[in-house]
PDB file of N, CA, C and O in Angstrom:
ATOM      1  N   UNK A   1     218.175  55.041  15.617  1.00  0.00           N
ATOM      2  CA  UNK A   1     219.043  54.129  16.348  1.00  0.00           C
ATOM      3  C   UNK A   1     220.367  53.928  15.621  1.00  0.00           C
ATOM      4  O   UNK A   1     221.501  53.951  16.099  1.00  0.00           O
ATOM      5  N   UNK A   2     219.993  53.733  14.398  1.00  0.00           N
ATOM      6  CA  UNK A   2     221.599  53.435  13.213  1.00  0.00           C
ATOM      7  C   UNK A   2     222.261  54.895  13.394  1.00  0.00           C
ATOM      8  O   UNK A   2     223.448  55.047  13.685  1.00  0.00           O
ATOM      9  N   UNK A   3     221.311  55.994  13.177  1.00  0.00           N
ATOM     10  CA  UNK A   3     222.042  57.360  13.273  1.00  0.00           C
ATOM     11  C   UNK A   3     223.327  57.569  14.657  1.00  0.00           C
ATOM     12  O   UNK A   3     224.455  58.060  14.705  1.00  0.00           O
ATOM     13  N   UNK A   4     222.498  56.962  15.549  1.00  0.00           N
ATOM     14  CA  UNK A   4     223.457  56.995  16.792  1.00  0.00           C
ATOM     15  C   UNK A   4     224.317  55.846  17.314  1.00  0.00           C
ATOM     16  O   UNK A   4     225.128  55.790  18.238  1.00  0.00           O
ATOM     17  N   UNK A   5     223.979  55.150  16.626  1.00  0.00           N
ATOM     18  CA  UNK A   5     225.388  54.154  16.628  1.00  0.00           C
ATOM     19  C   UNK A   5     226.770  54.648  15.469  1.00  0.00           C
ATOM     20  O   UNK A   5     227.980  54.573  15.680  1.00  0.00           O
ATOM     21  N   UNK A   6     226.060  55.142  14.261  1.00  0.00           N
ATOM     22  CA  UNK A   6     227.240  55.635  13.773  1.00  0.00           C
ATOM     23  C   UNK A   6     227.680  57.079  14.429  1.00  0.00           C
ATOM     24  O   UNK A   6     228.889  57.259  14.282  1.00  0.00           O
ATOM     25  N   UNK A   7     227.103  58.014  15.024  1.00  0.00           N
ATOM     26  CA  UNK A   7     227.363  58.938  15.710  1.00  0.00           C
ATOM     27  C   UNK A   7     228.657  58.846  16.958  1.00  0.00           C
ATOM     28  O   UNK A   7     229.422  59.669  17.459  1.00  0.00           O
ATOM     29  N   UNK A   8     228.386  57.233  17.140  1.00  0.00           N
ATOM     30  CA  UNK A   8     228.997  57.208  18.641  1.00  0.00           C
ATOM     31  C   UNK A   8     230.251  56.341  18.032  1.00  0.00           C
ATOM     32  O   UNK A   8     231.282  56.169  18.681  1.00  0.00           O
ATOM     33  N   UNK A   9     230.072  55.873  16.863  1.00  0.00           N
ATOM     34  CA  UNK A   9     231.568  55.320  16.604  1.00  0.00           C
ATOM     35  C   UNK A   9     232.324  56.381  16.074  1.00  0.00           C
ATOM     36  O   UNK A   9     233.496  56.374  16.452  1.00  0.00           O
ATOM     37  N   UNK A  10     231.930  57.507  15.130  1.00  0.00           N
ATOM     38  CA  UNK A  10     233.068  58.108  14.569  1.00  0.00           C
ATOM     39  C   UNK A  10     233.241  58.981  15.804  1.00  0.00           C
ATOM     40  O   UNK A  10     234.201  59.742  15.678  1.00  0.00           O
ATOM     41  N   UNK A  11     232.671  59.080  16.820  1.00  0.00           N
ATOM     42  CA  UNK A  11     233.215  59.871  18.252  1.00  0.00           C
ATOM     43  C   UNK A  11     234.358  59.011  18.757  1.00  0.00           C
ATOM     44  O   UNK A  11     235.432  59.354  19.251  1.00  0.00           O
ATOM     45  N   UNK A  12     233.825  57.733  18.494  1.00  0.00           N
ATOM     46  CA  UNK A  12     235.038  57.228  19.387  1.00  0.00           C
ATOM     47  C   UNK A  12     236.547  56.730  18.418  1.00  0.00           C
ATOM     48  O   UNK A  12     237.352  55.965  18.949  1.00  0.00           O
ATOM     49  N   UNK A  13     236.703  57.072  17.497  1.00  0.00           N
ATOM     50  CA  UNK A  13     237.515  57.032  16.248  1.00  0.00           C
ATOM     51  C   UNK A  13     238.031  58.116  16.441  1.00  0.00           C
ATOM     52  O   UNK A  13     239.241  57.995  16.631  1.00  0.00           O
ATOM     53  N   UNK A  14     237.608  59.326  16.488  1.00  0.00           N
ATOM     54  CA  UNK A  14     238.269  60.596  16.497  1.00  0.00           C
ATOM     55  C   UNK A  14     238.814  60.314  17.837  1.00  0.00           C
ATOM     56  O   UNK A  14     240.033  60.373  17.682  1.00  0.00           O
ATOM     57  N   UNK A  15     238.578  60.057  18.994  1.00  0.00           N
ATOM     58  CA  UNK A  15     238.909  59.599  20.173  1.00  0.00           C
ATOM     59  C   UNK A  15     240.691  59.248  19.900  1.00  0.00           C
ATOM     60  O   UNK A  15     241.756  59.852  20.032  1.00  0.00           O
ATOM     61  N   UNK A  16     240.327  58.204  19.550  1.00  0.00           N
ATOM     62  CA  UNK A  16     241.347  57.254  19.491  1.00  0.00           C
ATOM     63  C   UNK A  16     242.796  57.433  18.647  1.00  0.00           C
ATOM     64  O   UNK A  16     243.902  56.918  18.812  1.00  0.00           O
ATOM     65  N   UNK A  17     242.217  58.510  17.557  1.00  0.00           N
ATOM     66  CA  UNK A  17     242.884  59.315  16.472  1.00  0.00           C
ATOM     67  C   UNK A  17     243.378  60.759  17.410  1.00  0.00           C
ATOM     68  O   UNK A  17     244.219  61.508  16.915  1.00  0.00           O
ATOM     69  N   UNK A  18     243.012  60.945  18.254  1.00  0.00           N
ATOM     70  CA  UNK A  18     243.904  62.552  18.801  1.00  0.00           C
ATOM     71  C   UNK A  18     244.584  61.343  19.548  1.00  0.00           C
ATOM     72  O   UNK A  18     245.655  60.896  19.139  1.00  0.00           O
ATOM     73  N   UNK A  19     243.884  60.771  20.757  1.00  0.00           N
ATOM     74  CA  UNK A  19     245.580  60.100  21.279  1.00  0.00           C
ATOM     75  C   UNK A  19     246.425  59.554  21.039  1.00  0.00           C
ATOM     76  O   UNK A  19     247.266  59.350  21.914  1.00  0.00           O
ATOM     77  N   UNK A  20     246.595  59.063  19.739  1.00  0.00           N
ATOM     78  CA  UNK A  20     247.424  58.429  19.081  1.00  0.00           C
ATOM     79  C   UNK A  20     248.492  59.670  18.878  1.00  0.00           C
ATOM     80  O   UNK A  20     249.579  59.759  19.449  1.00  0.00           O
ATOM     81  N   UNK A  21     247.837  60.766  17.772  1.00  0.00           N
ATOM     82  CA  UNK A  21     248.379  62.131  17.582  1.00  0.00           C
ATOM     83  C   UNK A  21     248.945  62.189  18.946  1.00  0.00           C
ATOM     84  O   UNK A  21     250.148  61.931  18.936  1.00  0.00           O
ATOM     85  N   UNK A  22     248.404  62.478  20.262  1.00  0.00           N
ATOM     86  CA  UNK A  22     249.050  63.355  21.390  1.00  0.00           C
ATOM     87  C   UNK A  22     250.288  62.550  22.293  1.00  0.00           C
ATOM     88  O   UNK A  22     250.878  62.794  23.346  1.00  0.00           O
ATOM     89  N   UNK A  23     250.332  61.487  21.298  1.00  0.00           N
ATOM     90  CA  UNK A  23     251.171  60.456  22.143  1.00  0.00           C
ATOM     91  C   UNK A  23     252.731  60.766  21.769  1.00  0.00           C
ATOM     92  O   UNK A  23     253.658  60.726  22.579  1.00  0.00           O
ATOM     93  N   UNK A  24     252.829  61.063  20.475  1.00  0.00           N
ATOM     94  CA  UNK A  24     254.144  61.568  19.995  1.00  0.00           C
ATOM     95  C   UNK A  24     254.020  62.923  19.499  1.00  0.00           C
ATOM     96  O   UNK A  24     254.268  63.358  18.375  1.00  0.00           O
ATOM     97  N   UNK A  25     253.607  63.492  20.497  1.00  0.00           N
ATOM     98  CA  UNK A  25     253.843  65.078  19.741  1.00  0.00           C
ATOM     99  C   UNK A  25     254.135  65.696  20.930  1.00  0.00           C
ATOM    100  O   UNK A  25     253.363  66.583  21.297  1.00  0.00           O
ATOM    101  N   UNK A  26     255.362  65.338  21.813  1.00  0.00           N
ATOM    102  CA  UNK A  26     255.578  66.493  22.514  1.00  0.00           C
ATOM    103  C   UNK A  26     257.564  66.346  22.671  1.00  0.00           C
ATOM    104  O   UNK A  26     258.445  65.508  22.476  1.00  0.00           O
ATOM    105  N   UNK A  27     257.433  67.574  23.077  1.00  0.00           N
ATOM    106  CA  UNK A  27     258.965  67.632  23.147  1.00  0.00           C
ATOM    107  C   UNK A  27     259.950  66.331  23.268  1.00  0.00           C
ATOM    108  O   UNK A  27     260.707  66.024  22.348  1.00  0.00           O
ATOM    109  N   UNK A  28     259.859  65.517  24.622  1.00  0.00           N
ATOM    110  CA  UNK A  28     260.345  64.912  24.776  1.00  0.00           C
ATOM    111  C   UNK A  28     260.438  63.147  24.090  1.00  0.00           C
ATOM    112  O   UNK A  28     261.277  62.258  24.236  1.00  0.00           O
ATOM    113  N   UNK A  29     259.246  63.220  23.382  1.00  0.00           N
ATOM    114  CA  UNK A  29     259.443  61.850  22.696  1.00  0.00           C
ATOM    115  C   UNK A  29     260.216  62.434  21.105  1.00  0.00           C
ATOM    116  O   UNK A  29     260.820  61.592  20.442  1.00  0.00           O
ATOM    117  N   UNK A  30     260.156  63.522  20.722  1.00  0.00           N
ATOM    118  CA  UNK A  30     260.640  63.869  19.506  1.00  0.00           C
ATOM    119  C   UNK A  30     262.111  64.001  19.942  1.00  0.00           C
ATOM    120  O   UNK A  30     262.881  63.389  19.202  1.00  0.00           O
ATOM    121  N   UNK A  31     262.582  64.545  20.792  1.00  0.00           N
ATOM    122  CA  UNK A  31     264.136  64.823  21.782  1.00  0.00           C
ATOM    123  C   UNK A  31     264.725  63.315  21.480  1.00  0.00           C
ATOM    124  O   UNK A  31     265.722  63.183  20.770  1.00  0.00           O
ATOM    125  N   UNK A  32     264.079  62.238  22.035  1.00  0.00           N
ATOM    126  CA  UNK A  32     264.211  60.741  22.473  1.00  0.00           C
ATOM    127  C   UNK A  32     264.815  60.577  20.362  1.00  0.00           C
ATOM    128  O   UNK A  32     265.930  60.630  19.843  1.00  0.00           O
ATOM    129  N   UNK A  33     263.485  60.389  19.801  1.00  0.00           N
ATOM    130  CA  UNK A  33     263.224  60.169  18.599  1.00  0.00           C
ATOM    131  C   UNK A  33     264.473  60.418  17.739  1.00  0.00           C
ATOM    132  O   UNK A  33     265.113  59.495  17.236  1.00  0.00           O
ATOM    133  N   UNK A  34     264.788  61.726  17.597  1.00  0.00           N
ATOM    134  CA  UNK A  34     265.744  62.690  17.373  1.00  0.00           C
ATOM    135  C   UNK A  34     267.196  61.780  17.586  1.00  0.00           C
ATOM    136  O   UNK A  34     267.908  61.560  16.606  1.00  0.00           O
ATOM    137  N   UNK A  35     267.525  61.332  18.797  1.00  0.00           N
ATOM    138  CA  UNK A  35     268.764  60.560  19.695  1.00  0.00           C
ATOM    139  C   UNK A  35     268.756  59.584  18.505  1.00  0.00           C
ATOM    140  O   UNK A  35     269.607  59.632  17.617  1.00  0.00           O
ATOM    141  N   UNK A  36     267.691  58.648  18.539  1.00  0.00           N
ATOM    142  CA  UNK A  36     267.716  57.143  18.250  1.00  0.00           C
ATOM    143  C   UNK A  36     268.213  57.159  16.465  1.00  0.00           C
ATOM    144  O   UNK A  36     268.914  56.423  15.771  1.00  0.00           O
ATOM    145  N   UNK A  37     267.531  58.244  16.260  1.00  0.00           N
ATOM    146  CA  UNK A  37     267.963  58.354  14.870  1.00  0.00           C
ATOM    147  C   UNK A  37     269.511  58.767  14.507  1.00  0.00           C
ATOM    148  O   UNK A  37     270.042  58.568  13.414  1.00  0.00           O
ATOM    149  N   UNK A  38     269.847  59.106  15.132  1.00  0.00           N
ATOM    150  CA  UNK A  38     271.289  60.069  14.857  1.00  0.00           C
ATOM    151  C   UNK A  38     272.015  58.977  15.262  1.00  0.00           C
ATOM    152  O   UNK A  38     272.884  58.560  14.497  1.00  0.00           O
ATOM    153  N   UNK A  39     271.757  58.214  16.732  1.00  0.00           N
ATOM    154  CA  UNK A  39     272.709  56.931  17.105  1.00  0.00           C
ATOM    155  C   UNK A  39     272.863  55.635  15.715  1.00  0.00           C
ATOM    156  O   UNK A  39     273.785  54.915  15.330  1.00  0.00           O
ATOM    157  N   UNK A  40     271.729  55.803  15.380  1.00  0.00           N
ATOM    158  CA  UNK A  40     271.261  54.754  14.085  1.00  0.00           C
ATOM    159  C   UNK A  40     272.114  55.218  12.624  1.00  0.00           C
ATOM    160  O   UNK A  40     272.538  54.425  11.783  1.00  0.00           O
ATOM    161  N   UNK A  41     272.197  56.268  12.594  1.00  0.00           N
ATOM    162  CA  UNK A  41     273.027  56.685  11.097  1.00  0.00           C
ATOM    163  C   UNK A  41     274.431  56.624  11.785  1.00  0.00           C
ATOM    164  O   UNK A  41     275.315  56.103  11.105  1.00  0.00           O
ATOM    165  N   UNK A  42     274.717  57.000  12.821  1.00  0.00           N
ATOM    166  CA  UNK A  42     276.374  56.909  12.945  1.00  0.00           C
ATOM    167  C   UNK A  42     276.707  55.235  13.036  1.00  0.00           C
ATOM    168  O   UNK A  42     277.662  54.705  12.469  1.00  0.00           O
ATOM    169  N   UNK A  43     275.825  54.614  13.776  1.00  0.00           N
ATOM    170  CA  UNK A  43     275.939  52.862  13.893  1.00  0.00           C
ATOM    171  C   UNK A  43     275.888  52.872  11.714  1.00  0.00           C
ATOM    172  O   UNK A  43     276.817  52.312  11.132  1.00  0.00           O
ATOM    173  N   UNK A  44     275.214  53.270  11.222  1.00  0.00           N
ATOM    174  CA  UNK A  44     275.289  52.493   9.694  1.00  0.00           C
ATOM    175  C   UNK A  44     276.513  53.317   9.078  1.00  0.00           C
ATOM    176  O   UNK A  44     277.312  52.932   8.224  1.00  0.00           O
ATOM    177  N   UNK A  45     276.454  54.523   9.716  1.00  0.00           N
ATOM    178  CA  UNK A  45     278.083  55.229   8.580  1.00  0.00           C
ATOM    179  C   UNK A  45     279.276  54.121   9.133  1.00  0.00           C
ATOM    180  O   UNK A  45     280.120  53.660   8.364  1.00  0.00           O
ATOM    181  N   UNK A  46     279.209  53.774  10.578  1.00  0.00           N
ATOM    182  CA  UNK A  46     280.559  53.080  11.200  1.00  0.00           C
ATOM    183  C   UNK A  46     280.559  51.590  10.036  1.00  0.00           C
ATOM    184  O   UNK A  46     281.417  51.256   9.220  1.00  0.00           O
ATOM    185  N   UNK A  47     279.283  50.964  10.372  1.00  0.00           N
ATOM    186  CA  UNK A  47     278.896  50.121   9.802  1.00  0.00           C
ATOM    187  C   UNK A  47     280.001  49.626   8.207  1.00  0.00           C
ATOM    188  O   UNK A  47     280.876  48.764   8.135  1.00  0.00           O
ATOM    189  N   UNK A  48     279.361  50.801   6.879  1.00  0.00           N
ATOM    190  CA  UNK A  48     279.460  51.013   6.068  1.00  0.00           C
ATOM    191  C   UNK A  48     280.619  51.518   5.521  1.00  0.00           C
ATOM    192  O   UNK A  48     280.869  51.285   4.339  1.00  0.00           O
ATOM    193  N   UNK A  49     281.402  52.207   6.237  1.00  0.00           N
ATOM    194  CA  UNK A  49     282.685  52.249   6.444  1.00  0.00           C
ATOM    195  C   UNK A  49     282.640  54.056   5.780  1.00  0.00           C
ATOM    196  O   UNK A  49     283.322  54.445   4.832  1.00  0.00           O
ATOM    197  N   UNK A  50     282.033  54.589   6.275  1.00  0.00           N
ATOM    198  CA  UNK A  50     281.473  55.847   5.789  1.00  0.00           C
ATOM    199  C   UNK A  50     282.385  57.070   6.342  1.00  0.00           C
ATOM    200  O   UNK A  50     282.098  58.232   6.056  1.00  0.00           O
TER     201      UNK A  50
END
């Protein structure tokens, strides 16, 4: 019974661990990602007087 309760949690851990992974791993959130960052260093060079 303990065997399959821990059986069924690290199933559902790995679960929870790829969609996390599959949530930011595709083109378009890295594209997005990519933007926000580049808008963010030119906002701190303007900032900073860079």
């Amino acid at each position: 019974m303990i065997a399959l309760f821990i059986i069924i949690f690290f199933l559902f851990q790995t679960f929870v661990l790829l969609c996390c992974v599959a949530a930011g791993n595709d083109a378009a959130s890295q594209e997005l990602s990519d933007q926000e960052q580049i808008e963010f260093i030119q906002a701190w060079k303007k900032q900073h007087n860079c």
